[in-house]
C-alpha positions as CSV (number, residue, x, y, z in Angstrom):
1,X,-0.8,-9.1,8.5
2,X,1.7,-11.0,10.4
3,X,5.5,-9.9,10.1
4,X,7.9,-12.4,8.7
5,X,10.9,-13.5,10.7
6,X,13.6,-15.2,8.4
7,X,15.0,-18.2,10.4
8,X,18.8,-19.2,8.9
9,X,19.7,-22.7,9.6
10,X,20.7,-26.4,8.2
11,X,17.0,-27.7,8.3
12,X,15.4,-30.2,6.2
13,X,11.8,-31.4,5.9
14,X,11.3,-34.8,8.5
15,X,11.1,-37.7,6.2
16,X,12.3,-36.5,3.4
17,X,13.0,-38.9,0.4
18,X,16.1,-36.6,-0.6
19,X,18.1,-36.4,2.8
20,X,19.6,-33.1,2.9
21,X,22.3,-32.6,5.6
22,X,20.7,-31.8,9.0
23,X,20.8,-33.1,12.5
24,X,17.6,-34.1,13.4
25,X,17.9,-32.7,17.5
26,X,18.9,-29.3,15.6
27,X,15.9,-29.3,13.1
28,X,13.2,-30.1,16.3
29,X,14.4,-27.0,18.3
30,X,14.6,-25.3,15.2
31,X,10.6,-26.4,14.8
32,X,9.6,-25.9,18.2
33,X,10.8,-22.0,17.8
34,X,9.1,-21.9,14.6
35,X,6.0,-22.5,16.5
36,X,7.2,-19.9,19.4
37,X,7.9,-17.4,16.5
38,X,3.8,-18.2,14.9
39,X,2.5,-18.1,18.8
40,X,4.3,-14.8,19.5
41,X,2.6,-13.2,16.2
42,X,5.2,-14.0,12.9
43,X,5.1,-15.9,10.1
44,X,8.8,-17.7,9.8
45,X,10.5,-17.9,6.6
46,X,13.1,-21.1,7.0
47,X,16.4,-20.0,5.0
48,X,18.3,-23.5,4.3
49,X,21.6,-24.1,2.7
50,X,21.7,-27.6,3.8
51,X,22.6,-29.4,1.1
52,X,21.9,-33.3,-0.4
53,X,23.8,-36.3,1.4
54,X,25.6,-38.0,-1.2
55,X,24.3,-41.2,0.7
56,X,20.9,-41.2,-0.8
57,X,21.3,-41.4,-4.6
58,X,18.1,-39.7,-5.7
59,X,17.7,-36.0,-7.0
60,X,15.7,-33.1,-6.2
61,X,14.5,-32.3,-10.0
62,X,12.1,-30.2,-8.0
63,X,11.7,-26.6,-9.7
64,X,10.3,-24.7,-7.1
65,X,13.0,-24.0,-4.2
66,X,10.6,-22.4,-1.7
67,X,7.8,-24.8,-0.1
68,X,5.1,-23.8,2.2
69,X,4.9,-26.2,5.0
70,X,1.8,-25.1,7.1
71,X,0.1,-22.1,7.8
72,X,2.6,-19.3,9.2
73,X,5.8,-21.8,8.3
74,X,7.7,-21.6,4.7
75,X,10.8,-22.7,3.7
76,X,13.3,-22.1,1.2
77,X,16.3,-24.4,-0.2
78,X,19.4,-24.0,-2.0
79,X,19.6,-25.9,-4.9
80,X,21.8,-29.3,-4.6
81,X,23.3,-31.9,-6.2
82,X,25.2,-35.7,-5.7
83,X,28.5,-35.9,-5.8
84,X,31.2,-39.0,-5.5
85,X,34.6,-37.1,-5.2
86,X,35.6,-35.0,-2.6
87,X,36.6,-32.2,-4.9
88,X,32.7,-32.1,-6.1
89,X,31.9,-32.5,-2.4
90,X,33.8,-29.6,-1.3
91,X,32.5,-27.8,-4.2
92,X,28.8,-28.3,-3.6
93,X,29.6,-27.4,0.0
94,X,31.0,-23.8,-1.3
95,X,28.2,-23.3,-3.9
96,X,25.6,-23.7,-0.7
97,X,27.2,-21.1,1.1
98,X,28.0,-18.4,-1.4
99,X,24.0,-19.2,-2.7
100,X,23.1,-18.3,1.0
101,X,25.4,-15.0,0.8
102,X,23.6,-13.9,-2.4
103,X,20.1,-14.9,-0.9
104,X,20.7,-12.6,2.0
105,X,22.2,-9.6,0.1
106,X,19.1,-10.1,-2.5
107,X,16.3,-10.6,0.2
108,X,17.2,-8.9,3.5
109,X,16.6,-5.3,3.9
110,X,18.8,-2.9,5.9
111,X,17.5,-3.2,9.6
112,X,15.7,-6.4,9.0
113,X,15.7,-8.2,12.1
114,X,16.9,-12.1,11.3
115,X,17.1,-15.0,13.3
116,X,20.1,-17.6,12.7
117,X,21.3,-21.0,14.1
118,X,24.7,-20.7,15.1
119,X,27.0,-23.3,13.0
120,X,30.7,-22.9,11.9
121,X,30.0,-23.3,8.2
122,X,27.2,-20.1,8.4
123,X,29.4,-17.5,9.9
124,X,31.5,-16.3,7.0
125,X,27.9,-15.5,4.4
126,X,26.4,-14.5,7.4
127,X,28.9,-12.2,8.4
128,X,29.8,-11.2,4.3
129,X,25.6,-10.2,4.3
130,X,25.4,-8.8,7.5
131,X,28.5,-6.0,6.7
132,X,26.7,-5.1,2.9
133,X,22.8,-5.2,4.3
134,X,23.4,-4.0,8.0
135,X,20.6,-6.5,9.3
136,X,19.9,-7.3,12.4
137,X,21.3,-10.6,13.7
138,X,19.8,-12.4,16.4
139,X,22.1,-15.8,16.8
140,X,20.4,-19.2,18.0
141,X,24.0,-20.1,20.8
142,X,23.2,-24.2,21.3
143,X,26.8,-24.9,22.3
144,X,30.6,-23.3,21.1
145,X,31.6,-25.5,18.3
146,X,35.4,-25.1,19.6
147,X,34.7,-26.7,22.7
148,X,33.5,-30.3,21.0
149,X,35.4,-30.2,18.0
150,X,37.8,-28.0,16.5
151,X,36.6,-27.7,12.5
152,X,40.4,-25.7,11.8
153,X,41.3,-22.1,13.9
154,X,40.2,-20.3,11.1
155,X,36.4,-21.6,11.8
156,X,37.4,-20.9,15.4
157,X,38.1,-17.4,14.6
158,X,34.5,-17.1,12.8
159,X,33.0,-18.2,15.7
160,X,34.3,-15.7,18.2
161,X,34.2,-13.0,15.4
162,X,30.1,-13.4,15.0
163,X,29.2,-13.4,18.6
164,X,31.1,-10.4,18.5
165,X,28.9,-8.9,15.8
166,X,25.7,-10.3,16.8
167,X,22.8,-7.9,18.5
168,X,21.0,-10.1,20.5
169,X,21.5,-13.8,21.1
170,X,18.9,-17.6,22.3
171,X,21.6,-19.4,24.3
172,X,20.8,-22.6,25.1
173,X,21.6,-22.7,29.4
174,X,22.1,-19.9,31.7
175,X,26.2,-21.5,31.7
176,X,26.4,-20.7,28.2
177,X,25.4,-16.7,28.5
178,X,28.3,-16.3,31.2
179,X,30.6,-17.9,28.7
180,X,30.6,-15.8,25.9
181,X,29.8,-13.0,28.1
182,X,27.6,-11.0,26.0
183,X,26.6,-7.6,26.9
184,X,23.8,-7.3,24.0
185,X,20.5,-8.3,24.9
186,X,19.4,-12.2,25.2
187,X,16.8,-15.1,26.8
188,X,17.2,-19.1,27.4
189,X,15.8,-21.4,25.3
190,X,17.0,-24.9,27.1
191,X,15.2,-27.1,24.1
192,X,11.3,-27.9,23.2
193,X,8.9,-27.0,25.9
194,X,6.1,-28.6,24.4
195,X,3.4,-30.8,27.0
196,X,2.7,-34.1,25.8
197,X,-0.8,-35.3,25.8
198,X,-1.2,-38.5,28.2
199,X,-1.5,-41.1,26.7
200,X,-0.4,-44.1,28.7
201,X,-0.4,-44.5,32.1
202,X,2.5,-46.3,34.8
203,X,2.7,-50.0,34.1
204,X,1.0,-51.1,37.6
205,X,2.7,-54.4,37.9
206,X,4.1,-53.2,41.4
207,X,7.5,-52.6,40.0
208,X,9.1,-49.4,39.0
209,X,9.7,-49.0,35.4
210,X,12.9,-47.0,34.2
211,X,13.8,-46.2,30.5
212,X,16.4,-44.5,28.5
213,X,15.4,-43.1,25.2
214,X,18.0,-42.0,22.7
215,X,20.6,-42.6,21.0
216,X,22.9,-45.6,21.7
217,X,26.8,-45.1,21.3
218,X,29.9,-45.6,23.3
219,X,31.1,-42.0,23.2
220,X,28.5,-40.6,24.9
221,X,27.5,-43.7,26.8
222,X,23.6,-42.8,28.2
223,X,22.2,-46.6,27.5
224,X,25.4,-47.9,28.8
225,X,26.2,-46.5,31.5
226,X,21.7,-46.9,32.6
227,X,22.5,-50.5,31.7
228,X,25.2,-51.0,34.0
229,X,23.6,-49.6,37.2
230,X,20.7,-52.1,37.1
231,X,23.7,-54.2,38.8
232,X,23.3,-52.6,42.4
233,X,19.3,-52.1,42.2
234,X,16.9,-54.6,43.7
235,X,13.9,-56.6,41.8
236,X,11.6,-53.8,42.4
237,X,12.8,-52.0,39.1
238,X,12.8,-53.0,35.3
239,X,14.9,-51.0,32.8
240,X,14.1,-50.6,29.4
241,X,16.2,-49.0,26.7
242,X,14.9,-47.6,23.7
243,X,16.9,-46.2,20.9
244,X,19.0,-46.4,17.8
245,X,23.2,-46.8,17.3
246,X,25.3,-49.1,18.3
247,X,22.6,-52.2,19.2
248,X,24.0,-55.1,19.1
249,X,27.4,-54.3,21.8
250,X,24.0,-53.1,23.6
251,X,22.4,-56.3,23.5
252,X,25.4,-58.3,24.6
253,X,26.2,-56.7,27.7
254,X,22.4,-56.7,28.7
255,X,22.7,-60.1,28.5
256,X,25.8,-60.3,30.8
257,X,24.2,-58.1,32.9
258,X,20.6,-60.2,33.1
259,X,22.8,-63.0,34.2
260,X,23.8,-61.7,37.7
261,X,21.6,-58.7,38.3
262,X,17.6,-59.0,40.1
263,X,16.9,-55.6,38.2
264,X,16.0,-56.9,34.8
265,X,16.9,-55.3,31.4
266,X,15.8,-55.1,27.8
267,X,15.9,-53.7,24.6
268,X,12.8,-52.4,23.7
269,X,13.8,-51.4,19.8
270,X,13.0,-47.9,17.9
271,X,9.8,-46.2,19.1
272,X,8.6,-42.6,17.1
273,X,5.4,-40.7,17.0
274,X,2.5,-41.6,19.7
275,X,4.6,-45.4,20.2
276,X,7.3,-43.4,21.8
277,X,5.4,-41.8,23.7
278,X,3.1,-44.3,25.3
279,X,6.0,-46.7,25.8
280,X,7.4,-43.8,28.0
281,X,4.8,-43.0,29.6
282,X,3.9,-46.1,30.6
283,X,7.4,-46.1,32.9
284,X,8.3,-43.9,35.7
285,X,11.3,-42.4,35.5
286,X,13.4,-41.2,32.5
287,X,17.4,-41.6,32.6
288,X,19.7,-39.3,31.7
289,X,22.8,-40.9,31.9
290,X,25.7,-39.7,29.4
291,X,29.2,-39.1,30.8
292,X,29.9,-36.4,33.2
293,X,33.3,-35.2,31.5
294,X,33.7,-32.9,28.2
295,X,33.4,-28.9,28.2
296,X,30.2,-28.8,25.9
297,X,28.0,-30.3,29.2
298,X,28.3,-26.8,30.8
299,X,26.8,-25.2,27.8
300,X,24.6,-28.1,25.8
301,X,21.2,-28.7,28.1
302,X,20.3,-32.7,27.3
303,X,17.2,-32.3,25.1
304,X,16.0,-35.9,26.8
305,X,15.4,-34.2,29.9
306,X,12.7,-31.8,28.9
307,X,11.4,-34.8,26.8
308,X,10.8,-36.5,29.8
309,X,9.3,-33.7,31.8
310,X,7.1,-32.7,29.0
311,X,5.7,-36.7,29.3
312,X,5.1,-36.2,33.4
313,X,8.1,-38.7,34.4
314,X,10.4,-38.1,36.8
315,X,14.2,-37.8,35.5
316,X,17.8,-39.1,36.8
317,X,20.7,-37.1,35.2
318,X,24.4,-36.8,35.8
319,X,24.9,-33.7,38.1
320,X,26.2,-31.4,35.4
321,X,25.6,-27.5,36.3
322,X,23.8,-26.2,32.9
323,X,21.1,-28.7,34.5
324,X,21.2,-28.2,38.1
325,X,21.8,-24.5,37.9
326,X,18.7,-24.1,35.5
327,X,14.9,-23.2,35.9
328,X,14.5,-27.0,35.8
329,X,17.2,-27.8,38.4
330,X,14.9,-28.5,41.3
331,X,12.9,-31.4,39.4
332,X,15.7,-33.8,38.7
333,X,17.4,-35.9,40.8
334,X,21.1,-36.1,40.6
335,X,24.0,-38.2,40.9
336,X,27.8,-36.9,41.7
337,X,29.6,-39.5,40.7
338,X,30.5,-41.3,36.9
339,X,30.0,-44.8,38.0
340,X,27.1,-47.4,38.3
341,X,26.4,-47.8,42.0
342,X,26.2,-43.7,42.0
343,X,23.7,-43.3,39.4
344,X,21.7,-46.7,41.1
345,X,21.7,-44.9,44.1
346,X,19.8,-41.6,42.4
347,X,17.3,-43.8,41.1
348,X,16.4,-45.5,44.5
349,X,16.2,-42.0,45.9
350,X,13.6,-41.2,43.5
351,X,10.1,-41.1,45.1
352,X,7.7,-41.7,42.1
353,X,4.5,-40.8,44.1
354,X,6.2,-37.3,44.7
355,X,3.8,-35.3,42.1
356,X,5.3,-33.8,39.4
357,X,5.5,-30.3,38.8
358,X,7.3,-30.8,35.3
359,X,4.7,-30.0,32.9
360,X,3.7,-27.2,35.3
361,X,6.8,-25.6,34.6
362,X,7.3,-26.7,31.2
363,X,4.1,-24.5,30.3
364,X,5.3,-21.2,32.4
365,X,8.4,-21.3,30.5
366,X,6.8,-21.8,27.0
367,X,5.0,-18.5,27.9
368,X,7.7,-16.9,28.8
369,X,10.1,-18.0,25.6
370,X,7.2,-16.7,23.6
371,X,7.0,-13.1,25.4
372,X,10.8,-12.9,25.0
373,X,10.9,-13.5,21.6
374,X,8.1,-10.8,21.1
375,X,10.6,-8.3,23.4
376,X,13.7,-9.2,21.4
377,X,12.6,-8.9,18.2
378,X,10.7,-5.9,18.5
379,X,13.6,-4.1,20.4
380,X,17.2,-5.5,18.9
């Protein structure tokens, strides 16, 4: 019989009618290590105090709080409700947590090893469990919250206080282990390693075919910084964004930028499932393109990179080090500087008939995620 690995985190079921609160990169690594965790010889229990966005008005009158999602892969909620007033909010908020606190004291027994995805909000019933039951916590490091956004110093004080008490820890980049400067035992887990099936093959219209797949915004700025190099590259490339956010300021400046530039540019829409992936595959290199400045790039890998790999296209990124230090380092090209003309001139360095050892590696570090899980667990 398979032992059971419970897996702490704010994860929801994909396409949901009831929208719990989630982020949807968080809940795909959180599945891809689900599948490690069945691969490496558990059955994962999901433990998820996620509770309902007030946004969609329509309750969960579901009685049963744990669901079996596939073979190997369960998952149990806390129970939820709407609110309209902030004083409700707050309270459901509080309600989630202490529920996880009492789930843990309940269900954990004393030397249980449990695996946990590191957020602000978890630390204190984590931490409250952890002291009564004397578990074993192994905590899932994607970034330090501190560094991107201050929740209040008390939160910041969690955060420091569980890495402190944790016994073995998945960081998310080789940059973020020298950070927190662990001593307790730990392995890298940059995002999903999974290998896409081909699909679609190169458009073979004798251009080269660029895209940039992901979310749209001006903070970050991936689509519009792609957008703006097409300025300084030649009529031998085509650029294609795909994605969702802020759309139409996308589709204005594209049309500027049509105007004076030979390398063309559209706006392909929203692609998911097997459309994403054939409208990807069918181009030749992926762009990773968000601004080079903010302290969570040393320690926050760009899941779109690995996306790309796992499809066989070659990637442009920003130069950033939790990249260019990392297993992956050698299959990206890079550019140095923040500005169009820098990021065109990666792209023109880019030869797509070089063969692409990404799924190659992609494969040889699924296998060896999986054997460190199995070595971690077993031993923490």
């Amino acid at each position: 019989m398979n032992k059971e690995i419970k897996y702490i985190g704010f994860y929801d079921i994909p396409g949901s009618v009831y929208k719990r609160v989630a982020a949807l990169p968080a809940t795909n690594k959180m599945d891809y290590i689900c599948r490690a965790l069945y691969r490496a010889g558990f059955h994962v229990h999901l433990i998820s105090p996620s509770w309902l966005d007030d946004a969609v008005h329509l309750v969960d009158t579901t009685k049963r709080i744990t669901i079996d999602i596939q073979k190997g892969k369960k998952l149990t909620l806390v129970r939820s409700f709407i609110t309209k007033y902030k004083l409700t909010r707050n309270l459901k908020i509080v309600y989630s947590l202490l529920w996880l606190f009492f789930w843990l004291v309940k269900n954990v027994q004393k030397g249980e090893s449990i695996l946990a995805y590191h957020s602000p909000w978890l630390a204190l019933p984590i931490l409250w469990a952890k002291k009564i039951k004397k578990f074993k916590l192994i905590l899932e490091v994607e970034e330090v919250y501190k560094d991107v956004s201050s929740l209040h110093p008390y939160f910041d004080q969690l955060e420091y206080k569980i890495f402190d008490k944790a016994d073995a820890f998945l960081f998310s980049t080789e940059m973020l282990a020298k950070r927190i400067k662990t001593k307790m035992p730990h392995i890298i887990i940059y995002g999903n390693y999974d290998v896409i099936e081909t699909l679609a093959q190169p458009v073979d219209d004798g251009k080269i075919h660029l895209v940039y797949a992901g979310i749209i915004d001006l903070h970050k700025a991936g689509a519009f910084n792609a957008i703006e190099s097409a300025v300084y590259l030649n009529d031998n490339y085509v650029m294609h964004i795909i994605g969702f956010g802020q759309v139409d300021k996308l589709e204005k400046r594209i049309a500027e930028i049509n105007k004076i530039s030979k390398c063309k540019v559209s706006y392909d829409g929203l692609k998911s499932g097997d459309e994403y992936i054939k409208f990807c595959q069918s181009c030749h290199i992926g762009l990773s393109t968000q601004k080079m400045d903010g302290v969570y790039l040393d320690s926050s890998f760009p899941s779109k990179i690995l996306s790309y790999l796992g499809m066989g296209l070659n990637v442009v990124s920003c130069d950033v080090l939790c990249v260019s230090e990392s297993r992956i380092g050698n299959l990206v090209s890079y550019y140095k500087e923040d500005n169009p003309e820098a990021i065109a001139n990666a792209i023109m360095e880019v030869n797509v008939k070089d063969k692409n050892e990404g799924k190659k590696l992609l494969l040889e570090l699924d296998h060896q995620f999986i054997e460190g899980l199995k070595k971690i667990i077993d031993h923490v």
